[in-house]
N, CA, C, O and CB atoms as a CASP TS submission, in Angstrom:
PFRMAT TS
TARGET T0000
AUTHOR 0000-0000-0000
METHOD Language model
MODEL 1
PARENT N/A
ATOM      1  N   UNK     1      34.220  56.678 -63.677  1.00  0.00           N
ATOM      2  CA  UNK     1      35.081  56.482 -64.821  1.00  0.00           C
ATOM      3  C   UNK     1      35.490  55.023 -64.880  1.00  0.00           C
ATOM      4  O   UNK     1      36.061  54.473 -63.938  1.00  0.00           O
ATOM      5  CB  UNK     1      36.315  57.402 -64.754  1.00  0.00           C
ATOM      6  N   UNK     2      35.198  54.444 -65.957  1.00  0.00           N
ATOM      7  CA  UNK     2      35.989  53.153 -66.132  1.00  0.00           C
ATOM      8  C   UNK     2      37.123  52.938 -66.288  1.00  0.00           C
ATOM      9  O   UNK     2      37.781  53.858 -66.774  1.00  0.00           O
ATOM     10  CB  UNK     2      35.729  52.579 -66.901  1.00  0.00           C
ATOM     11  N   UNK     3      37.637  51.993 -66.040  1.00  0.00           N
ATOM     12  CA  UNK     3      39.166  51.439 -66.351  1.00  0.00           C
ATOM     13  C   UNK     3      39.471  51.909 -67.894  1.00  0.00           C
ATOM     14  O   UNK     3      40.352  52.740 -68.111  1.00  0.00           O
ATOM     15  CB  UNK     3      39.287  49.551 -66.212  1.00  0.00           C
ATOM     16  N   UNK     4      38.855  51.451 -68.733  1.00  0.00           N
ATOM     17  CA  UNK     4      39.182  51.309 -70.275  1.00  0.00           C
ATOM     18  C   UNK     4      39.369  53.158 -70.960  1.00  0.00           C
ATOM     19  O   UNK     4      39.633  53.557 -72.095  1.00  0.00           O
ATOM     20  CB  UNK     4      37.549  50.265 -71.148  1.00  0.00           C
ATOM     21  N   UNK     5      39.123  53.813 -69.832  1.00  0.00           N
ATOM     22  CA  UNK     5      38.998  55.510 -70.316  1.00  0.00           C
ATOM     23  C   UNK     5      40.200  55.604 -70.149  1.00  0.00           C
ATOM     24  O   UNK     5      40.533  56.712 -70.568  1.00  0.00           O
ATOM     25  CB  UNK     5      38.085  56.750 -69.486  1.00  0.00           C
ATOM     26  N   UNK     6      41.292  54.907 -69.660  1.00  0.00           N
ATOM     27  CA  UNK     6      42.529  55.553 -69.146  1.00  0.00           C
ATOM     28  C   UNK     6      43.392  54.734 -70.153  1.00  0.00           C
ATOM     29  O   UNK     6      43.012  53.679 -70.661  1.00  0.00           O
ATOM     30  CB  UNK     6      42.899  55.378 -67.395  1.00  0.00           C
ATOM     31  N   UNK     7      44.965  55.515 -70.462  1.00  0.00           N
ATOM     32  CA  UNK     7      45.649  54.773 -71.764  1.00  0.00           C
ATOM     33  C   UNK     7      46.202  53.986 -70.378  1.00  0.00           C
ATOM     34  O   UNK     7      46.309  54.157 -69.164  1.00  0.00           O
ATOM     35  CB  UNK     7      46.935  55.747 -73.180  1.00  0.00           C
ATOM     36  N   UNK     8      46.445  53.107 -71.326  1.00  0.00           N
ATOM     37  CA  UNK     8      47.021  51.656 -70.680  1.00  0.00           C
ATOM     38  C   UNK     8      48.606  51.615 -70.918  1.00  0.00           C
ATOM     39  O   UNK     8      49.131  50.527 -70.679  1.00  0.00           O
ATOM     40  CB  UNK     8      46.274  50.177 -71.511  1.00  0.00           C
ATOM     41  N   UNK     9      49.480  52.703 -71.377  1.00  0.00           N
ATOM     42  CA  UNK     9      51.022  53.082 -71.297  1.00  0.00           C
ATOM     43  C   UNK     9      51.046  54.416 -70.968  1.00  0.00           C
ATOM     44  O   UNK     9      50.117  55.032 -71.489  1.00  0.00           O
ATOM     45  CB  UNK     9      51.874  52.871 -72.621  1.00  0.00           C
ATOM     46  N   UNK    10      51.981  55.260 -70.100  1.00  0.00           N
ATOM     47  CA  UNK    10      52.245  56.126 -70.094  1.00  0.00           C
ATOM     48  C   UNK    10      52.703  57.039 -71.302  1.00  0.00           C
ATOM     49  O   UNK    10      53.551  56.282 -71.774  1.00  0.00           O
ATOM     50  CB  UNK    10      52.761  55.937 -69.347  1.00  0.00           C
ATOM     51  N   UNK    11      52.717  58.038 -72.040  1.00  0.00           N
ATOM     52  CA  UNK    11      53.623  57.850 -73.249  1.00  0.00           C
ATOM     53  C   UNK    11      54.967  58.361 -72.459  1.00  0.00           C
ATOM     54  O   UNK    11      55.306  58.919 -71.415  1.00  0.00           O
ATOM     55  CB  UNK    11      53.137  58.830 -74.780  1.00  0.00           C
ATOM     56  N   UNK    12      55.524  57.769 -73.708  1.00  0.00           N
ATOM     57  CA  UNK    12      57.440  58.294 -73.163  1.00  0.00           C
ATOM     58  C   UNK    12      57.276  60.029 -73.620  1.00  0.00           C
ATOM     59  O   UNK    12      56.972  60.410 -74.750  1.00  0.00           O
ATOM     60  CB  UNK    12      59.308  57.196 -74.592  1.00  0.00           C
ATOM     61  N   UNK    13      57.571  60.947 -72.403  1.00  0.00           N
ATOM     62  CA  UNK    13      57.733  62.571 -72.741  1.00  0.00           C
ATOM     63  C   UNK    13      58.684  62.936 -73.781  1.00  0.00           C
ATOM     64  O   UNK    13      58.864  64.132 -74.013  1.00  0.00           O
ATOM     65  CB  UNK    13      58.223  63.386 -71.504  1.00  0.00           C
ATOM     66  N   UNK    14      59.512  61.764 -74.640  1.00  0.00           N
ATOM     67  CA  UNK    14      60.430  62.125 -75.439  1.00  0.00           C
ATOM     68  C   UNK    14      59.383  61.683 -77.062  1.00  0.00           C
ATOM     69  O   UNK    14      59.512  62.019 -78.239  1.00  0.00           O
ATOM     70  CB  UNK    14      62.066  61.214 -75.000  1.00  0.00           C
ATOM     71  N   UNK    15      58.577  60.966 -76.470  1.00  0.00           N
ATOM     72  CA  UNK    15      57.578  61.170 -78.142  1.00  0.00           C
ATOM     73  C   UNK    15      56.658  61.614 -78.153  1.00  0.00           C
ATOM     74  O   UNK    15      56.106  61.702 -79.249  1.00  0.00           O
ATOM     75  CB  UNK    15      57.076  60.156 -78.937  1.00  0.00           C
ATOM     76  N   UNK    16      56.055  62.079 -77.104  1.00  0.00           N
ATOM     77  CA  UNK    16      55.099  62.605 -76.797  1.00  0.00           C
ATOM     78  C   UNK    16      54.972  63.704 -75.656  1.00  0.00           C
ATOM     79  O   UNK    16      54.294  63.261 -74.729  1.00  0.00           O
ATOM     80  CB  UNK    16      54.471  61.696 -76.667  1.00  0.00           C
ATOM     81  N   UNK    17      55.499  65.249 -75.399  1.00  0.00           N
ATOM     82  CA  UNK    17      55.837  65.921 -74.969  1.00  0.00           C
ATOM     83  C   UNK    17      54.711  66.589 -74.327  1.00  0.00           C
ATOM     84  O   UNK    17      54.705  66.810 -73.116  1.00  0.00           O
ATOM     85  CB  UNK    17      56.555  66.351 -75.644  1.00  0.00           C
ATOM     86  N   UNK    18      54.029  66.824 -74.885  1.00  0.00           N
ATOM     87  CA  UNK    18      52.549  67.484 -74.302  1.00  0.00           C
ATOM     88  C   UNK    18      51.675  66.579 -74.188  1.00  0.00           C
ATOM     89  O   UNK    18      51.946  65.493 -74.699  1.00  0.00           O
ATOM     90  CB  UNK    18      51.830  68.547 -75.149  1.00  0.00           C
ATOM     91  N   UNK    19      50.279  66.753 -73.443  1.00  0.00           N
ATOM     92  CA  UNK    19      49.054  66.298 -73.459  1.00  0.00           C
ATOM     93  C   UNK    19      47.847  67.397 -73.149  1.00  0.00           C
ATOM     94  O   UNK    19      47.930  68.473 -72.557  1.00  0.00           O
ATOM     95  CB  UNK    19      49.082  65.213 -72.530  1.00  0.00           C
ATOM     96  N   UNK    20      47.078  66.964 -73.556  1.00  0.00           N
ATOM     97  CA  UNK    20      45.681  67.822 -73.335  1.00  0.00           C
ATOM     98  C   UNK    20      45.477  67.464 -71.590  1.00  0.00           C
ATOM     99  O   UNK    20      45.891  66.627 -70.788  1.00  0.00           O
ATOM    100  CB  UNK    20      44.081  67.109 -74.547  1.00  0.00           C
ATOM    101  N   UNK    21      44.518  68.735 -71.595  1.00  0.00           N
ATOM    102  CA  UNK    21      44.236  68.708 -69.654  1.00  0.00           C
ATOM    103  C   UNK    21      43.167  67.226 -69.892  1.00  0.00           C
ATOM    104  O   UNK    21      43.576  66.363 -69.116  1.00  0.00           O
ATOM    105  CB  UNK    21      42.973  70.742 -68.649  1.00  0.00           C
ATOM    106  N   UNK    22      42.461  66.924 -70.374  1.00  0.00           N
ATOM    107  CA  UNK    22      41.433  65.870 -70.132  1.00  0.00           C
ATOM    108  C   UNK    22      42.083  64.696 -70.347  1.00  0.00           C
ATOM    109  O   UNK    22      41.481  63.735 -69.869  1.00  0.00           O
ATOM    110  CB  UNK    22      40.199  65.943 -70.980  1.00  0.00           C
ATOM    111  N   UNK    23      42.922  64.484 -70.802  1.00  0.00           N
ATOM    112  CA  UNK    23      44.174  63.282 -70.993  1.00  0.00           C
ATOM    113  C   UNK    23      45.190  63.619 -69.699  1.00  0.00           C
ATOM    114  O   UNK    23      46.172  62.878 -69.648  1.00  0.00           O
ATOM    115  CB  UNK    23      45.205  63.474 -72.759  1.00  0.00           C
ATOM    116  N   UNK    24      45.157  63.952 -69.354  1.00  0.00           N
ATOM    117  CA  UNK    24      46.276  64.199 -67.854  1.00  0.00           C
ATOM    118  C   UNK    24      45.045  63.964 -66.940  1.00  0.00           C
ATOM    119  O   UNK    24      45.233  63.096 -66.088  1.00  0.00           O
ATOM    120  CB  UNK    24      47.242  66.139 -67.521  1.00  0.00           C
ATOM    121  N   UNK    25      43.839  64.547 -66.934  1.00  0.00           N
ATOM    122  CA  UNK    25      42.922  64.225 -65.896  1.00  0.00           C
ATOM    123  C   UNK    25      42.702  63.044 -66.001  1.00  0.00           C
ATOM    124  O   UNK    25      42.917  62.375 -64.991  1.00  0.00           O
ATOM    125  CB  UNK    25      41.787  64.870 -65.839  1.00  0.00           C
ATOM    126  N   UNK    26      42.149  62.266 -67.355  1.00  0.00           N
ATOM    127  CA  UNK    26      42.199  60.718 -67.329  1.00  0.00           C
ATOM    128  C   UNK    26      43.292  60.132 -66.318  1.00  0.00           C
ATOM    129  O   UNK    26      42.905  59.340 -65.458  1.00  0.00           O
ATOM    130  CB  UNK    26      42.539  60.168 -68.829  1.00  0.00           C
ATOM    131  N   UNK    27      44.665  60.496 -66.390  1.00  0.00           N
ATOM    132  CA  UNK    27      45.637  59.939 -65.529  1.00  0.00           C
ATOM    133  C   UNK    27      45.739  60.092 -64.150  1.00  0.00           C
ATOM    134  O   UNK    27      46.374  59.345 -63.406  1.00  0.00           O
ATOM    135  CB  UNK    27      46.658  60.269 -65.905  1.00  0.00           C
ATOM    136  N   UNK    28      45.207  60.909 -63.880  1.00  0.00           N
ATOM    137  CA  UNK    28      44.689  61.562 -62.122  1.00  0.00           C
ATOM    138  C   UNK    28      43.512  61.192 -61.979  1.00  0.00           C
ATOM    139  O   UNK    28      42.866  61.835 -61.152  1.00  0.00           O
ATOM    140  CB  UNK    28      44.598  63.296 -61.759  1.00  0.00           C
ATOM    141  N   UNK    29      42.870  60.163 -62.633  1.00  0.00           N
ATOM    142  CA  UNK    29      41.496  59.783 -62.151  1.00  0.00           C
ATOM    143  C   UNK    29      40.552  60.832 -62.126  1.00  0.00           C
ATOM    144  O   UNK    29      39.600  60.727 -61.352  1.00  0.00           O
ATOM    145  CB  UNK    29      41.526  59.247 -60.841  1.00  0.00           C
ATOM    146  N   UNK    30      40.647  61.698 -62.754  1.00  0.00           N
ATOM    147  CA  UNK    30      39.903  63.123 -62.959  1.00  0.00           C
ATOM    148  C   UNK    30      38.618  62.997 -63.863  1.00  0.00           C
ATOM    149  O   UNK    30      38.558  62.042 -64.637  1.00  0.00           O
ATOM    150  CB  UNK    30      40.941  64.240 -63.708  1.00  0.00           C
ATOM    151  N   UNK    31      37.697  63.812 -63.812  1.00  0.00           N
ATOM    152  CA  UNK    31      36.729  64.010 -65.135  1.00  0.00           C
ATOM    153  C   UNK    31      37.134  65.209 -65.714  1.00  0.00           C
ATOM    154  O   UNK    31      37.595  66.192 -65.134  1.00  0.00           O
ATOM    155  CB  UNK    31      35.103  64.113 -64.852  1.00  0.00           C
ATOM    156  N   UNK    32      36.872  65.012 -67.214  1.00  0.00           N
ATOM    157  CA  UNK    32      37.288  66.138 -68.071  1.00  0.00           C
ATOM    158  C   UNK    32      36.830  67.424 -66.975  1.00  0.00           C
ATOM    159  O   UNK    32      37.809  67.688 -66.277  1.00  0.00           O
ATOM    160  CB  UNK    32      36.411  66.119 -69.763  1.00  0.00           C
ATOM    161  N   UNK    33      35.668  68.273 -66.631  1.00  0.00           N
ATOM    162  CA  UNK    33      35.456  68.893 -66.341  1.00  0.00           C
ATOM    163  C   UNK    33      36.290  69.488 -64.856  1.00  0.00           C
ATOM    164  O   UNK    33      36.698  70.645 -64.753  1.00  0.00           O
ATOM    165  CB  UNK    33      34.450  68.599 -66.604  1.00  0.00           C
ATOM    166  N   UNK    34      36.449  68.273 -63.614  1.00  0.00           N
ATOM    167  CA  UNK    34      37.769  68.647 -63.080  1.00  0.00           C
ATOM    168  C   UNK    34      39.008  68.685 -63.199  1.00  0.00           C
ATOM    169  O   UNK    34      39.647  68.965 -62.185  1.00  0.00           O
ATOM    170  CB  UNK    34      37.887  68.363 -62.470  1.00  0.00           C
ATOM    171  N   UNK    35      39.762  68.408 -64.506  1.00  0.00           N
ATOM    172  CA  UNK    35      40.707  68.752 -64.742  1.00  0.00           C
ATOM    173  C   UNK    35      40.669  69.922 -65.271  1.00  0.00           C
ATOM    174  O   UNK    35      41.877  70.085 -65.444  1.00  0.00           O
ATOM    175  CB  UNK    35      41.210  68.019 -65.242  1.00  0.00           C
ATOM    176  N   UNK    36      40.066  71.083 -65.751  1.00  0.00           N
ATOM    177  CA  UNK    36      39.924  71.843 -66.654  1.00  0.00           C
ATOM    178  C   UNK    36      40.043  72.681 -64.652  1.00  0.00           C
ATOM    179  O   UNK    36      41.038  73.123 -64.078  1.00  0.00           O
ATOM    180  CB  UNK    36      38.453  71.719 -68.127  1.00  0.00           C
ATOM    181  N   UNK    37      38.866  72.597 -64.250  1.00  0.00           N
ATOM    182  CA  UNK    37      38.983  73.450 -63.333  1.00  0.00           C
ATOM    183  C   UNK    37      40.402  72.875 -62.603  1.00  0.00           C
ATOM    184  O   UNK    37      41.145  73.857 -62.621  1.00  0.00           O
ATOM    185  CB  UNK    37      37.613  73.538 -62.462  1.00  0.00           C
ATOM    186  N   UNK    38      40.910  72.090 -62.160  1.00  0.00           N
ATOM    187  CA  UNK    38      42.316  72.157 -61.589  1.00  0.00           C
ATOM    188  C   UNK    38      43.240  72.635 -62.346  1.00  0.00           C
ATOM    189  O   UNK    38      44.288  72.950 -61.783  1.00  0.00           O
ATOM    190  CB  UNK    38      42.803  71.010 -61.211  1.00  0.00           C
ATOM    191  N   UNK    39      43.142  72.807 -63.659  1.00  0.00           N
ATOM    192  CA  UNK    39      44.321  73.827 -64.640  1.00  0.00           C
ATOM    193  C   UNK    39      43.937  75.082 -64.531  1.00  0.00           C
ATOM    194  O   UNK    39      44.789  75.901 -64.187  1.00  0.00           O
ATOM    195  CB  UNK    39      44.416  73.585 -66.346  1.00  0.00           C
ATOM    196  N   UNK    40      42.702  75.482 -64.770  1.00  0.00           N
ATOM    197  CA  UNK    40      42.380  76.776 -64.325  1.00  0.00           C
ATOM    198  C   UNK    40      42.947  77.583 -62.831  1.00  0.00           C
ATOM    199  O   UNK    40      43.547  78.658 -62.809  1.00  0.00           O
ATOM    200  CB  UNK    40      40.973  76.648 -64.301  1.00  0.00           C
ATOM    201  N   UNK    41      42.672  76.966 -61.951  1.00  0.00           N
ATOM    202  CA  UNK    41      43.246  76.985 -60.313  1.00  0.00           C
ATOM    203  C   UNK    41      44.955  76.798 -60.290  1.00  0.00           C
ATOM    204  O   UNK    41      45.627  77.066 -59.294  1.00  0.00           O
ATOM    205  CB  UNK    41      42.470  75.472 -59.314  1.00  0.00           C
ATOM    206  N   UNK    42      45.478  76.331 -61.470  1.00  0.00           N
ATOM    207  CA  UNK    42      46.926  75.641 -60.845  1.00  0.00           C
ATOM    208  C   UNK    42      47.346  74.657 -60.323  1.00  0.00           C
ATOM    209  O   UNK    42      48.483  74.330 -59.982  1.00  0.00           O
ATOM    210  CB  UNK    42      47.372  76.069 -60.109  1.00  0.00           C
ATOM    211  N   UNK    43      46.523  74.240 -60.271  1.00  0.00           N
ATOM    212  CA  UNK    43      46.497  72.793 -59.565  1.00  0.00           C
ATOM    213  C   UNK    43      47.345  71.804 -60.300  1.00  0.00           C
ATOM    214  O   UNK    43      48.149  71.031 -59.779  1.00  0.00           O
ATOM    215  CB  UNK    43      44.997  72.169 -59.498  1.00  0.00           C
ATOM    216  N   UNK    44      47.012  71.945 -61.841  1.00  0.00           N
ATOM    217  CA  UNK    44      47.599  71.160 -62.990  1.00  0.00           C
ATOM    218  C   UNK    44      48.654  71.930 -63.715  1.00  0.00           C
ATOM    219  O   UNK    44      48.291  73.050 -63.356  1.00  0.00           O
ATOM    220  CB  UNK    44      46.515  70.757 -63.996  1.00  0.00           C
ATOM    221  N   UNK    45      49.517  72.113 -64.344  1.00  0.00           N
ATOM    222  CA  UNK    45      50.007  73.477 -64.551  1.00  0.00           C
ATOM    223  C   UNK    45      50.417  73.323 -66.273  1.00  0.00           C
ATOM    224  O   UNK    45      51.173  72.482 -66.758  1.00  0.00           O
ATOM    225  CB  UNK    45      51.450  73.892 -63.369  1.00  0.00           C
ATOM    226  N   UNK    46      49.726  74.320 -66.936  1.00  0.00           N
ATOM    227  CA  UNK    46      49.330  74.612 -68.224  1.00  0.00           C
ATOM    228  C   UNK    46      50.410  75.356 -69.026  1.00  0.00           C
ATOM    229  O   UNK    46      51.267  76.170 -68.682  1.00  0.00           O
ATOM    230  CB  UNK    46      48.100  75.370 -68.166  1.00  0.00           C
ATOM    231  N   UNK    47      50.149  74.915 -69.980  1.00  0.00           N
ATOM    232  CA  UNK    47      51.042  76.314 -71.128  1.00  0.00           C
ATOM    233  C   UNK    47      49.713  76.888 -72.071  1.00  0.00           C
ATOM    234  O   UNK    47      48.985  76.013 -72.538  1.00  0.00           O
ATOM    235  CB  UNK    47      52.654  75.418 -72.652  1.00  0.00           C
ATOM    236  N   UNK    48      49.472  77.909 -72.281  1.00  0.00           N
ATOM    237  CA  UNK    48      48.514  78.101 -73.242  1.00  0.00           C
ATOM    238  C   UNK    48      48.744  78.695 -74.720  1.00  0.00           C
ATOM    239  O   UNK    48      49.441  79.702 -74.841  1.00  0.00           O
ATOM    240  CB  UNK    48      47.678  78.842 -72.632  1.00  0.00           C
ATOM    241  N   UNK    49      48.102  78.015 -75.967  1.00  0.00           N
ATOM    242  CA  UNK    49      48.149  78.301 -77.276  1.00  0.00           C
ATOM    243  C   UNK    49      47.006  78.549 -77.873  1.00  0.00           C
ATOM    244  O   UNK    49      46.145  77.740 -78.218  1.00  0.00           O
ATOM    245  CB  UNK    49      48.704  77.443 -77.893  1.00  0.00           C
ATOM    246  N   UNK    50      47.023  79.715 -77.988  1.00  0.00           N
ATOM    247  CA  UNK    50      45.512  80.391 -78.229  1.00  0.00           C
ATOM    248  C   UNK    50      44.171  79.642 -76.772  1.00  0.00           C
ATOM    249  O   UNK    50      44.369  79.912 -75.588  1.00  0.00           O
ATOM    250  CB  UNK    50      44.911  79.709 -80.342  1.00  0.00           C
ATOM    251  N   UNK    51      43.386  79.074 -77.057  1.00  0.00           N
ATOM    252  CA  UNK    51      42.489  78.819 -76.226  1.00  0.00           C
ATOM    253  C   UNK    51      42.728  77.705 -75.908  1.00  0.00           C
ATOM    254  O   UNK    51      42.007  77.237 -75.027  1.00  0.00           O
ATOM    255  CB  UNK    51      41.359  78.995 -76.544  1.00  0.00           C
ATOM    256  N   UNK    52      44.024  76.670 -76.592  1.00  0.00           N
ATOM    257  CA  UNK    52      43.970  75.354 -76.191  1.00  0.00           C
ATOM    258  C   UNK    52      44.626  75.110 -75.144  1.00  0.00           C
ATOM    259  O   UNK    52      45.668  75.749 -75.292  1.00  0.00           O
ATOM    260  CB  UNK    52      44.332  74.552 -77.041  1.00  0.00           C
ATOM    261  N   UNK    53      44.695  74.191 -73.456  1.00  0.00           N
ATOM    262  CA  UNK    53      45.725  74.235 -73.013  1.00  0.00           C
ATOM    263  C   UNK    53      46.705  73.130 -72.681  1.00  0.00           C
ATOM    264  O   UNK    53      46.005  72.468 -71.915  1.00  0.00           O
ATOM    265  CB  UNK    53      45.486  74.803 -72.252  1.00  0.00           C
ATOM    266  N   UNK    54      47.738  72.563 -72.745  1.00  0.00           N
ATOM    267  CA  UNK    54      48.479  71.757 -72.821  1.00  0.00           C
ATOM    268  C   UNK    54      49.121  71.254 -71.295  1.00  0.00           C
ATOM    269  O   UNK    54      49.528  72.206 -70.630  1.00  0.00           O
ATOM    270  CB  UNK    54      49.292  72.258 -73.772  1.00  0.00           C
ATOM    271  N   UNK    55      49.234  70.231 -70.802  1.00  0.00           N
ATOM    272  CA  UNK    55      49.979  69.223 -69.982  1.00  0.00           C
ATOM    273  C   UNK    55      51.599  68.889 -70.277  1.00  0.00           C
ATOM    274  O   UNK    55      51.866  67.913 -70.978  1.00  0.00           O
ATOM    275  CB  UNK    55      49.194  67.929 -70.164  1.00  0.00           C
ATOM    276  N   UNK    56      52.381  69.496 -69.875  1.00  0.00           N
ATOM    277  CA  UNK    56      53.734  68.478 -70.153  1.00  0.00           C
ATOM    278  C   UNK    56      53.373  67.498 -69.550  1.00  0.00           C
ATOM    279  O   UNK    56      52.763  67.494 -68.481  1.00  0.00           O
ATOM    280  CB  UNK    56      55.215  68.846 -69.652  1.00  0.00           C
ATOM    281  N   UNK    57      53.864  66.193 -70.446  1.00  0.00           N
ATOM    282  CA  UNK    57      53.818  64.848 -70.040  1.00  0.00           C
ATOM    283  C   UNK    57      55.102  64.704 -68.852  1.00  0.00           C
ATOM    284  O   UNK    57      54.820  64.330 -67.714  1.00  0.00           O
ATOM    285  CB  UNK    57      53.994  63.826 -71.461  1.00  0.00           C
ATOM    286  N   UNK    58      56.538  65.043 -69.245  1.00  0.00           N
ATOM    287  CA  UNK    58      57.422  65.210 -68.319  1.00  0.00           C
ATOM    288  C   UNK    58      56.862  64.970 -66.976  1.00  0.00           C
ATOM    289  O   UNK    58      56.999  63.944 -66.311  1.00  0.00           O
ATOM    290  CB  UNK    58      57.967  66.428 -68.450  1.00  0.00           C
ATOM    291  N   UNK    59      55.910  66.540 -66.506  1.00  0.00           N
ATOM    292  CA  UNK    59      55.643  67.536 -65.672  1.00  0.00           C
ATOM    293  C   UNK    59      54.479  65.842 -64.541  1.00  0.00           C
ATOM    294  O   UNK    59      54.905  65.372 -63.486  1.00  0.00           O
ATOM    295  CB  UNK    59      54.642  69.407 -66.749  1.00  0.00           C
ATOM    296  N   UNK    60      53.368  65.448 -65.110  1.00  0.00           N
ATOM    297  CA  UNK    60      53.038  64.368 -65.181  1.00  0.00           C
ATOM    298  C   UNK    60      53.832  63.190 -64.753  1.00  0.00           C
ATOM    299  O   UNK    60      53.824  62.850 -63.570  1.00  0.00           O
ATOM    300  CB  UNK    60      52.738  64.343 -66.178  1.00  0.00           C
ATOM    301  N   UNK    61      54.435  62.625 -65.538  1.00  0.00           N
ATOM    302  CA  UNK    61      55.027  61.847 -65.381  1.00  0.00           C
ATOM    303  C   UNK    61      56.118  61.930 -63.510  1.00  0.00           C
ATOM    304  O   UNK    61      56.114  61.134 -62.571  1.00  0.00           O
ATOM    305  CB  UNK    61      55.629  61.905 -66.826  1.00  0.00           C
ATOM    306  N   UNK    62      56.528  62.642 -63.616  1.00  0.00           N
ATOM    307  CA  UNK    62      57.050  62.851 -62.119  1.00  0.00           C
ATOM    308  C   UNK    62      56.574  62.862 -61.224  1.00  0.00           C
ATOM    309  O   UNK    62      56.869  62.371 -60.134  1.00  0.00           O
ATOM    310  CB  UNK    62      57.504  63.650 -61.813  1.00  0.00           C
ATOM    311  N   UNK    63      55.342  63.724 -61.730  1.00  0.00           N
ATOM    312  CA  UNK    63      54.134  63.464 -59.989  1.00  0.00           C
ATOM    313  C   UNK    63      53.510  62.503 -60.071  1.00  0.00           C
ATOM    314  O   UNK    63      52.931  62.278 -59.008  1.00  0.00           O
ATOM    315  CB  UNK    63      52.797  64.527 -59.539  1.00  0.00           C
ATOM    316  N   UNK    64      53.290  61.678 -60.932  1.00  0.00           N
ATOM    317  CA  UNK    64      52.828  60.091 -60.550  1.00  0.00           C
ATOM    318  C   UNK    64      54.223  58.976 -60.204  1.00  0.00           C
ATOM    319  O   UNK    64      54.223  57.751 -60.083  1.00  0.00           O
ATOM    320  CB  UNK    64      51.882  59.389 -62.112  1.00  0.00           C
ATOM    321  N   UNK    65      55.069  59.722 -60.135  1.00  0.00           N
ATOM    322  CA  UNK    65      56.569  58.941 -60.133  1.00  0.00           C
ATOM    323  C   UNK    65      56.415  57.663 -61.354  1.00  0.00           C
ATOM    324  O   UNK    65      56.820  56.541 -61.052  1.00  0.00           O
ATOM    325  CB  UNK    65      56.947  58.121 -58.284  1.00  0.00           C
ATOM    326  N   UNK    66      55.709  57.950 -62.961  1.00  0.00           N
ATOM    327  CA  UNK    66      56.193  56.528 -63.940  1.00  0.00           C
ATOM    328  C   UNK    66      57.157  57.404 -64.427  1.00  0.00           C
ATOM    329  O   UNK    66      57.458  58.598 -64.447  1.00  0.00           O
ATOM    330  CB  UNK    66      55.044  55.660 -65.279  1.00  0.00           C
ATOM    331  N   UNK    67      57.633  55.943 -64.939  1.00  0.00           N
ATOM    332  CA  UNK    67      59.039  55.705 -65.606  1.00  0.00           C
ATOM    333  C   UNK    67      58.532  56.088 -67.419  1.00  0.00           C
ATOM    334  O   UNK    67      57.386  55.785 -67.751  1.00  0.00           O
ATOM    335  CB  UNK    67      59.712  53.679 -65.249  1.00  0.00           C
ATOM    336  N   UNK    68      59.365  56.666 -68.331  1.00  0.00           N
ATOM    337  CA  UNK    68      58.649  56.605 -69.747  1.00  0.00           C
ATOM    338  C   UNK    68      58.267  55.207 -70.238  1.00  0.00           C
ATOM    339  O   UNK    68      59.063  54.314 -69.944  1.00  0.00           O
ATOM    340  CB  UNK    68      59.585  57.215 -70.855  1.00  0.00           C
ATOM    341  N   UNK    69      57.222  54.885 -70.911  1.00  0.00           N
ATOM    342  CA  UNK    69      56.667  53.516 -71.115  1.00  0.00           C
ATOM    343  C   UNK    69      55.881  52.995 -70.324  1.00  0.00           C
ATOM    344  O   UNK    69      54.853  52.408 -70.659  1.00  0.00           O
ATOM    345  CB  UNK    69      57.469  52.671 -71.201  1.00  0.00           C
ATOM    346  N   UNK    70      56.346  53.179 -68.990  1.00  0.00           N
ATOM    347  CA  UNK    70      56.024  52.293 -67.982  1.00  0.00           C
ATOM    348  C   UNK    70      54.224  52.380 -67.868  1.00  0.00           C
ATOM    349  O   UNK    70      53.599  53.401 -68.153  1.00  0.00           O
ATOM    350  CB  UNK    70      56.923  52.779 -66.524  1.00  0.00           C
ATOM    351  N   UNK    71      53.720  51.361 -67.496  1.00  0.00           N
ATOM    352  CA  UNK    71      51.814  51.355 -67.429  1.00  0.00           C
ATOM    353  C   UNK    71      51.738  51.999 -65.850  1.00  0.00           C
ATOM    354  O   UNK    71      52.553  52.329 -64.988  1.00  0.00           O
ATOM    355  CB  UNK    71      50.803  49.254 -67.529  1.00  0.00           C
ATOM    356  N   UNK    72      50.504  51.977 -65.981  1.00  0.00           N
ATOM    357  CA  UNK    72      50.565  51.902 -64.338  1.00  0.00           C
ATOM    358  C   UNK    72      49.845  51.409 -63.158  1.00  0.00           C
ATOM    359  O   UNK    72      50.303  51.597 -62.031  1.00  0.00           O
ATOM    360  CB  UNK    72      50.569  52.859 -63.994  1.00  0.00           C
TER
END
């Protein structure tokens, strides 16, 4: 994975509350495909809406210890 695949700000969890599992795996240095299986397992921990499944950014944000805004 290259550098440039990953967002270059955290978003703040107050404007941006959710994320997709392949956008949280981007942030764990993940490939789409192992993040999907670490949400599947629990590893990542999901809410599900119909078939889609969602990341709190919050949830994120704490286990990488950033600050909202903050890069990393």
């Amino acid at each position: 994975m290259e550098s440039s695949d990953a967002p270059k700000r955290f978003p703040d969890p107050l404007e941006q509350p959710c994320m997709t599992v392949p956008e949280a795996g981007r942030w764990l240095g993940l490939s789409k495909d192992s993040a999907y299986k670490a949400a599947q397992d629990g590893r990542i921990p999901t809410e599900r809406f119909g078939r889609r499944r969602i990341v709190s950014t919050a949830w994120l944000a704490e286990l990488l210890q950033i600050r909202a805004g903050q890069g990393r």
